[in-house]
C-alpha atoms as an extended CHARMM CRD file, in Angstrom:
* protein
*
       166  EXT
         1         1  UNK       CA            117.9070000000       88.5420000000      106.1260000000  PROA      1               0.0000000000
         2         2  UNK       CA            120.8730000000       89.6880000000      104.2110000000  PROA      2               0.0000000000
         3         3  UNK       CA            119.5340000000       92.1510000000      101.3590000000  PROA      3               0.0000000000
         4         4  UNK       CA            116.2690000000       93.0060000000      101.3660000000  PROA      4               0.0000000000
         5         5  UNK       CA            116.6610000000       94.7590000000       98.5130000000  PROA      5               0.0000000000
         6         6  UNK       CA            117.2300000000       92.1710000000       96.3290000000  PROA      6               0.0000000000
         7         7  UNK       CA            114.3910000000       90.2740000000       97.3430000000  PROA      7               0.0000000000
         8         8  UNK       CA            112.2210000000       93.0530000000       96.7680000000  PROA      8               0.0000000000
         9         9  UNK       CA            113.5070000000       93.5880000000       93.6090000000  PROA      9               0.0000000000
        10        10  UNK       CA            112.8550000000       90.0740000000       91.9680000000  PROA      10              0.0000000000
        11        11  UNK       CA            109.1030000000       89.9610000000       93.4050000000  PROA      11              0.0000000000
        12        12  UNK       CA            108.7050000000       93.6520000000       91.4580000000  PROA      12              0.0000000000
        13        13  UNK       CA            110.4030000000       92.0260000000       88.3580000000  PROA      13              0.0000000000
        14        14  UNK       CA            107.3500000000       88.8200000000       88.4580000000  PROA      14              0.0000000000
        15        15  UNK       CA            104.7440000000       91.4040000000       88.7370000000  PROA      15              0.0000000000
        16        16  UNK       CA            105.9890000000       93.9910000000       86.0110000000  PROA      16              0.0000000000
        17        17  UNK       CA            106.7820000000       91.1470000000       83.7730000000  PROA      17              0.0000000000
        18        18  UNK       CA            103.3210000000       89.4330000000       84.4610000000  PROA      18              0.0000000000
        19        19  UNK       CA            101.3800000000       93.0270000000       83.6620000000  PROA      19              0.0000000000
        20        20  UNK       CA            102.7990000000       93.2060000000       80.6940000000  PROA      20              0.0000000000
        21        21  UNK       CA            100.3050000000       92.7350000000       77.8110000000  PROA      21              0.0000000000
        22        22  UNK       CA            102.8510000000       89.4880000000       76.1920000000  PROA      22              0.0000000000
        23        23  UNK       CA            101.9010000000       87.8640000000       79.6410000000  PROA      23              0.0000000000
        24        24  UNK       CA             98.9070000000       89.5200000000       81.4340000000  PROA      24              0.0000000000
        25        25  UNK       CA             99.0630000000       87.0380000000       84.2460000000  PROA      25              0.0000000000
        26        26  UNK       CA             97.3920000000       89.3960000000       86.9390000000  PROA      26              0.0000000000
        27        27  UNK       CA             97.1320000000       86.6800000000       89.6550000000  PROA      27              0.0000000000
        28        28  UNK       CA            100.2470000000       86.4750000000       89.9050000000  PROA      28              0.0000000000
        29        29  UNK       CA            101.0470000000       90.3810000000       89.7950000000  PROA      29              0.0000000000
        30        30  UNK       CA             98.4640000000       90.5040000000       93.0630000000  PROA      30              0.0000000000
        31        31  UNK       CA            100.1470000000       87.6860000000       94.3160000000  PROA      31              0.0000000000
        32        32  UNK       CA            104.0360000000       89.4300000000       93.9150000000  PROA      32              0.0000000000
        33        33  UNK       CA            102.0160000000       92.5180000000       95.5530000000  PROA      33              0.0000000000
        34        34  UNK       CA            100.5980000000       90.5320000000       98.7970000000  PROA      34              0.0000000000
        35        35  UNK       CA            103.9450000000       88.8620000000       99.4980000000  PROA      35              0.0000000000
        36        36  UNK       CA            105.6420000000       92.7300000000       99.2860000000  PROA      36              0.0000000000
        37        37  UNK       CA            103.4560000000       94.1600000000      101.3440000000  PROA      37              0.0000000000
        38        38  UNK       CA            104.0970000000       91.1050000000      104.0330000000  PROA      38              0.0000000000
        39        39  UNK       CA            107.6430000000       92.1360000000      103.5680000000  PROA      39              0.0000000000
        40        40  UNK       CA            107.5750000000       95.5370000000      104.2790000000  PROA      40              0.0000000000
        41        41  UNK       CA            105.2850000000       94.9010000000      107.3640000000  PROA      41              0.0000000000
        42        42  UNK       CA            108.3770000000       93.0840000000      109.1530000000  PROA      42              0.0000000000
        43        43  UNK       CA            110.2820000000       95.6850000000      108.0050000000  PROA      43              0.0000000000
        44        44  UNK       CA            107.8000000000       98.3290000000      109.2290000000  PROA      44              0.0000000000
        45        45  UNK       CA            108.0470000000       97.3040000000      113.1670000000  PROA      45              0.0000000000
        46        46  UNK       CA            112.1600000000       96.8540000000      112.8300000000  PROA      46              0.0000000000
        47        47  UNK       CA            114.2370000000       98.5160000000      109.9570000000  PROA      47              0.0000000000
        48        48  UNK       CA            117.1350000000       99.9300000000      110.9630000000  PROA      48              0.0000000000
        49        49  UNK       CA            119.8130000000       97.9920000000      109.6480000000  PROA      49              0.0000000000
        50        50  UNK       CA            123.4330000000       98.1580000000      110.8420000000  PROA      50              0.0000000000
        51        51  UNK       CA            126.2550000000       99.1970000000      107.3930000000  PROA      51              0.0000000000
        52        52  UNK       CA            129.1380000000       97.5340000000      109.5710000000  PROA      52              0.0000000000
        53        53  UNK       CA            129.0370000000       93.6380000000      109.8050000000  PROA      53              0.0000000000
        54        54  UNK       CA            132.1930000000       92.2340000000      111.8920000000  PROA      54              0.0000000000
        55        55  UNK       CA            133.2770000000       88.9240000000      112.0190000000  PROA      55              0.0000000000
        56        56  UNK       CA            133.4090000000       86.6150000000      115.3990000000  PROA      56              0.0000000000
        57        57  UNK       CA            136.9350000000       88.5030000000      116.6200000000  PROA      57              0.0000000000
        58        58  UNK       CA            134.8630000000       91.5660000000      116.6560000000  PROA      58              0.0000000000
        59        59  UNK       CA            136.8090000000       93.4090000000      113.5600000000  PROA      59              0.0000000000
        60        60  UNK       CA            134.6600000000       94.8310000000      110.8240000000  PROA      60              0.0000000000
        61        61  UNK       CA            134.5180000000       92.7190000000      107.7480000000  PROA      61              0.0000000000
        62        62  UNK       CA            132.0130000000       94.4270000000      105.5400000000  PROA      62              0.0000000000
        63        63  UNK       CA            130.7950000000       97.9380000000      105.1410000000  PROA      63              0.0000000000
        64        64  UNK       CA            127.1850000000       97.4130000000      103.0400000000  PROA      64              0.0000000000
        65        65  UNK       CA            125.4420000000      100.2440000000      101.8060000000  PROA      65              0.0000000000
        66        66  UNK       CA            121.4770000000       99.3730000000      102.7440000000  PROA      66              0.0000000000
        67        67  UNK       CA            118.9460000000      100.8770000000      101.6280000000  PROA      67              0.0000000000
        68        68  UNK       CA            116.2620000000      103.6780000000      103.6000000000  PROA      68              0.0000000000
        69        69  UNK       CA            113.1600000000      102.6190000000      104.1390000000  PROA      69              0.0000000000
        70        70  UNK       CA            111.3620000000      105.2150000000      101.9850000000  PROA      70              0.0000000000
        71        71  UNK       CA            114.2290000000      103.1160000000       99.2220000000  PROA      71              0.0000000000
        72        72  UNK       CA            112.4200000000       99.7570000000       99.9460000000  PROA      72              0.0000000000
        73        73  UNK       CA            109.0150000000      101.3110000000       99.4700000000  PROA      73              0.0000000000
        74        74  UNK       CA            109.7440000000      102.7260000000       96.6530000000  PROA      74              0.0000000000
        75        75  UNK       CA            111.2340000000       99.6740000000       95.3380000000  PROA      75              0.0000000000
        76        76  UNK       CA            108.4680000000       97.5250000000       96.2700000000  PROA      76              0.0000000000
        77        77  UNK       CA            105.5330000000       99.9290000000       94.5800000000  PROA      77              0.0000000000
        78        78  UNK       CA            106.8300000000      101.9580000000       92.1510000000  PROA      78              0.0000000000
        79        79  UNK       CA            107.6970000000       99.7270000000       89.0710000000  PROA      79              0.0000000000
        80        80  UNK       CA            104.1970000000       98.0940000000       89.8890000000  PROA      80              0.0000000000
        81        81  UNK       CA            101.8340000000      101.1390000000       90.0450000000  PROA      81              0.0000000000
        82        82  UNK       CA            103.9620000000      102.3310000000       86.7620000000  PROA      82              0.0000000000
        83        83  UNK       CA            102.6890000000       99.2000000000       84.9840000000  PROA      83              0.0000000000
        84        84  UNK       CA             99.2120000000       98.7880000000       86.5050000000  PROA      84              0.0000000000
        85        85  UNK       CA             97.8400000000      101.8440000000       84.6390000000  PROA      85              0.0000000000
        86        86  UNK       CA             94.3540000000      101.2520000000       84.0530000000  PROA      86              0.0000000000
        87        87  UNK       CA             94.4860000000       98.3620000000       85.9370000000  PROA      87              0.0000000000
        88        88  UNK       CA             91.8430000000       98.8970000000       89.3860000000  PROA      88              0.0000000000
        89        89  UNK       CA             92.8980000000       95.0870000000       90.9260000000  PROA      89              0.0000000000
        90        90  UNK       CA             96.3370000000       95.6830000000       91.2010000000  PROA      90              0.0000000000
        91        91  UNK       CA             95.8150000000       99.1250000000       92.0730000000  PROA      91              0.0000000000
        92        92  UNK       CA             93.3610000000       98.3880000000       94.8780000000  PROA      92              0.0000000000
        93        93  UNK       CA             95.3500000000       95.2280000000       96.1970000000  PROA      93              0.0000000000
        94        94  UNK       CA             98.4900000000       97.9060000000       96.3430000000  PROA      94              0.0000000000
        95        95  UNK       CA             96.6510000000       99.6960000000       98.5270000000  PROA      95              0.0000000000
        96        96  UNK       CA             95.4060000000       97.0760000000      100.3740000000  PROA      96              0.0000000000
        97        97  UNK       CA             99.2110000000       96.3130000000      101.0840000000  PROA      97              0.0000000000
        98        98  UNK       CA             99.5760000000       99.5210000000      101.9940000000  PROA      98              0.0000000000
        99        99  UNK       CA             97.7510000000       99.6210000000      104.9330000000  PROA      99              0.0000000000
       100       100  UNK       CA             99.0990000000       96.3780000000      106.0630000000  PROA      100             0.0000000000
       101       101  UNK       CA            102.0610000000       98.2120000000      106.3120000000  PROA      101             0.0000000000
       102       102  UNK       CA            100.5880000000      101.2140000000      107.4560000000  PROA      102             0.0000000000
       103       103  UNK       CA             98.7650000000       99.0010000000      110.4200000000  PROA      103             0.0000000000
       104       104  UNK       CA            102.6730000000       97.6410000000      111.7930000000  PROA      104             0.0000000000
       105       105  UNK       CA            104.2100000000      101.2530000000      110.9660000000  PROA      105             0.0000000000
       106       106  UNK       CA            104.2490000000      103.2630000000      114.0690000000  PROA      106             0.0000000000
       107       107  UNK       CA            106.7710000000      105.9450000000      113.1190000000  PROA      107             0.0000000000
       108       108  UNK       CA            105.0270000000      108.9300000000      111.7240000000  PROA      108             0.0000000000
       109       109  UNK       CA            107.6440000000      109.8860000000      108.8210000000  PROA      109             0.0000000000
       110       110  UNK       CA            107.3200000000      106.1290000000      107.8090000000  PROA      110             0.0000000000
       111       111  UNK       CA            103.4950000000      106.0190000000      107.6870000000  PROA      111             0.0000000000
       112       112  UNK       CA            103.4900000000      109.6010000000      105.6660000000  PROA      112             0.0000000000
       113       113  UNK       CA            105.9470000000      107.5750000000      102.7300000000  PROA      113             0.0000000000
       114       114  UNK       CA            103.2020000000      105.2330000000      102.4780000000  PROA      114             0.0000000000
       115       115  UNK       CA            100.1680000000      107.4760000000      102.3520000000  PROA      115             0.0000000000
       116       116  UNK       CA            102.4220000000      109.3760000000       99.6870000000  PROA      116             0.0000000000
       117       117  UNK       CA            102.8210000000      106.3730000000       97.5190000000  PROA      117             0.0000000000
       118       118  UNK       CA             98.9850000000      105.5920000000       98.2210000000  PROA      118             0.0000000000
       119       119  UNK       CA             98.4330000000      108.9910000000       96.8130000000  PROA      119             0.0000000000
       120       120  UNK       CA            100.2410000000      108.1900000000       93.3870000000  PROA      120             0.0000000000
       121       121  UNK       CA             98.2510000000      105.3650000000       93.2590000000  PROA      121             0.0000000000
       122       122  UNK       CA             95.3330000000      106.9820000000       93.2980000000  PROA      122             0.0000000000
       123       123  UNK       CA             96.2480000000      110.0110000000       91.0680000000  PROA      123             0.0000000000
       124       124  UNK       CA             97.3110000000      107.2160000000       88.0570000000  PROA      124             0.0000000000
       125       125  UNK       CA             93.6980000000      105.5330000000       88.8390000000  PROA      125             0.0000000000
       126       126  UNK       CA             91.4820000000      109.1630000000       88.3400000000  PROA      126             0.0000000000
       127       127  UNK       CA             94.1140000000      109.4070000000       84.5890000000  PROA      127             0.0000000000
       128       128  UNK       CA             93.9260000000      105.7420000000       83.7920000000  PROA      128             0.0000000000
       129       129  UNK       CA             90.5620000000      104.1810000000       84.7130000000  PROA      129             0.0000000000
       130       130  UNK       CA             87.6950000000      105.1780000000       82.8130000000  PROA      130             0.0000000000
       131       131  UNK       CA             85.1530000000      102.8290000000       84.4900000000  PROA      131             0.0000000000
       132       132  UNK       CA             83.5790000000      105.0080000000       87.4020000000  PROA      132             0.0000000000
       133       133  UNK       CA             82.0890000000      102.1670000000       89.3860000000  PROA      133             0.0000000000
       134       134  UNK       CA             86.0050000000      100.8940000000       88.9160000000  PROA      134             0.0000000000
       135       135  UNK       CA             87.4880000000      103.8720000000       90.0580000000  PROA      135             0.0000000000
       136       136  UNK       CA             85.1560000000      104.3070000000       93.0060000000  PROA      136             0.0000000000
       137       137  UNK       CA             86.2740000000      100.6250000000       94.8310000000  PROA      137             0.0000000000
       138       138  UNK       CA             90.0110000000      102.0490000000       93.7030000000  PROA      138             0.0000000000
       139       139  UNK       CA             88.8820000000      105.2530000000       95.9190000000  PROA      139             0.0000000000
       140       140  UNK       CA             87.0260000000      103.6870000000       98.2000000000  PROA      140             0.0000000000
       141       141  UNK       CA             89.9500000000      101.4690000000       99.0780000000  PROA      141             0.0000000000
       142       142  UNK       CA             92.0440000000      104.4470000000       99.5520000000  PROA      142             0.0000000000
       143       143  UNK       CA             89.4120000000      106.3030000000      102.1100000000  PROA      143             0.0000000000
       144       144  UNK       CA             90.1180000000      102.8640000000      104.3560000000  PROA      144             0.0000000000
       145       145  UNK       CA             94.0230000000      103.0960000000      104.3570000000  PROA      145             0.0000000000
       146       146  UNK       CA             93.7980000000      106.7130000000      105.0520000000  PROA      146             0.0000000000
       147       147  UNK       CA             91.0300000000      106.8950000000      107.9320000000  PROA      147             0.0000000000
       148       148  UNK       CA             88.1580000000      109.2850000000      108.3210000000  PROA      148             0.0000000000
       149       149  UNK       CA             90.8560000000      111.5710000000      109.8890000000  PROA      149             0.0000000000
       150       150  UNK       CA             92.5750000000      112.6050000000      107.2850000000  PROA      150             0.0000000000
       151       151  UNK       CA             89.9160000000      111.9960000000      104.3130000000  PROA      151             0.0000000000
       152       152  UNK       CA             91.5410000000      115.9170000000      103.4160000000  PROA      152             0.0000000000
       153       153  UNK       CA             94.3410000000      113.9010000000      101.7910000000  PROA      153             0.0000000000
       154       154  UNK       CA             91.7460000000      112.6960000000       99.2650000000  PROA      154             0.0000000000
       155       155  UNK       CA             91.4480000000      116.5210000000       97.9290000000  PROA      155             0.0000000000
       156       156  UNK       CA             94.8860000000      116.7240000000       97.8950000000  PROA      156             0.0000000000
       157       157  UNK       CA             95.1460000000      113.7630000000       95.5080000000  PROA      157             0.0000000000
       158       158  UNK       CA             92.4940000000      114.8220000000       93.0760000000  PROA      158             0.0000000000
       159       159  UNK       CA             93.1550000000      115.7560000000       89.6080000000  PROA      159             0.0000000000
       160       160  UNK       CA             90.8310000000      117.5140000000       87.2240000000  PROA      160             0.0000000000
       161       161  UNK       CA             87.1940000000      115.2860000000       86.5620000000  PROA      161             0.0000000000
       162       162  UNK       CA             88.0070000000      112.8700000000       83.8610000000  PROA      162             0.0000000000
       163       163  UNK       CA             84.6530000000      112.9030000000       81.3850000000  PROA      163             0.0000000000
       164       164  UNK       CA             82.0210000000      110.4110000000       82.4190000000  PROA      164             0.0000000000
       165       165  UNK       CA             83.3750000000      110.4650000000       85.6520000000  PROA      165             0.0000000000
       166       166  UNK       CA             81.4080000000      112.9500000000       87.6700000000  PROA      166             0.0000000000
């Protein structure tokens, strides 16, 4: 309730540090991943968060910087979808968090910096995953969170054929 932020940031820190190769603890990665995306679905339905806090006489008593919303996304899937290159689980269970936000986000801008991390996600898994079946549930995945509406956005978010994947 008092810094998001900082929450955010220590579930991003489990999952980078269990995707690295000393580690490769997955689970736990999808795990970090399902408990960000809860977080961000609160946040989705009621984020506007007030700088000024004052104390019970009414004066102000802190001035907090907090961060944007597009901030907290970016915080929460960033890092992640940096270290899950080649990696379809964590890259379809990101997406899967993403439209559990994306099903609490009503606000149009908000819903558009989701789909736009969505589309980084699937732009690293055409360059990172080699496996076609693998990279079809990846895409697949993505054709759910963005609706048969605007299935466009999957040209827009295509990058050259990798070989073996046509």
């Amino acid at each position: 309730t008092q810094d998001i932020s900082f929450g955010i940031d220590q579930l991003v820190e489990i999952a980078v540090r269990a995707l690295s190769t000393a580690v490769n603890d997955t689970f736990t990665a999808l795990t970090c991943v399902d408990w960000l995306g809860d977080c961000l679905s609160r946040a989705a339905v009621a984020w506007e968060p007030s700088p000024v806090y004052r104390g019970k006489n009414g004066y102000v008593r802190v001035i907090a910087a907090q961060a944007s919303y597009e901030r907290l996304v970016q915080r929460a899937f960033e890092k992640i979808r940096q270290s899950a290159r080649g990696m379809p689980a964590v890259m379809i269970r990101q997406l899967e968090a993403l439209a559990q936000i994306s099903d609490h986000t009503t606000d149009p801008e908000r819903r558009s910096i989701l789909l736009e991390q969505a589309a980084m996600i699937v732009r690293s898994a055409r360059e990172s995953v080699p496996e076609d079946a693998d990279l079809q549930d990846v895409l697949r995945r993505y054709r759910v969170l963005v609706g048969d509406a605007e299935l466009p956005l999957i040209q827009a978010v295509s990058t050259p054929e990798l070989p073996g994947t046509a």
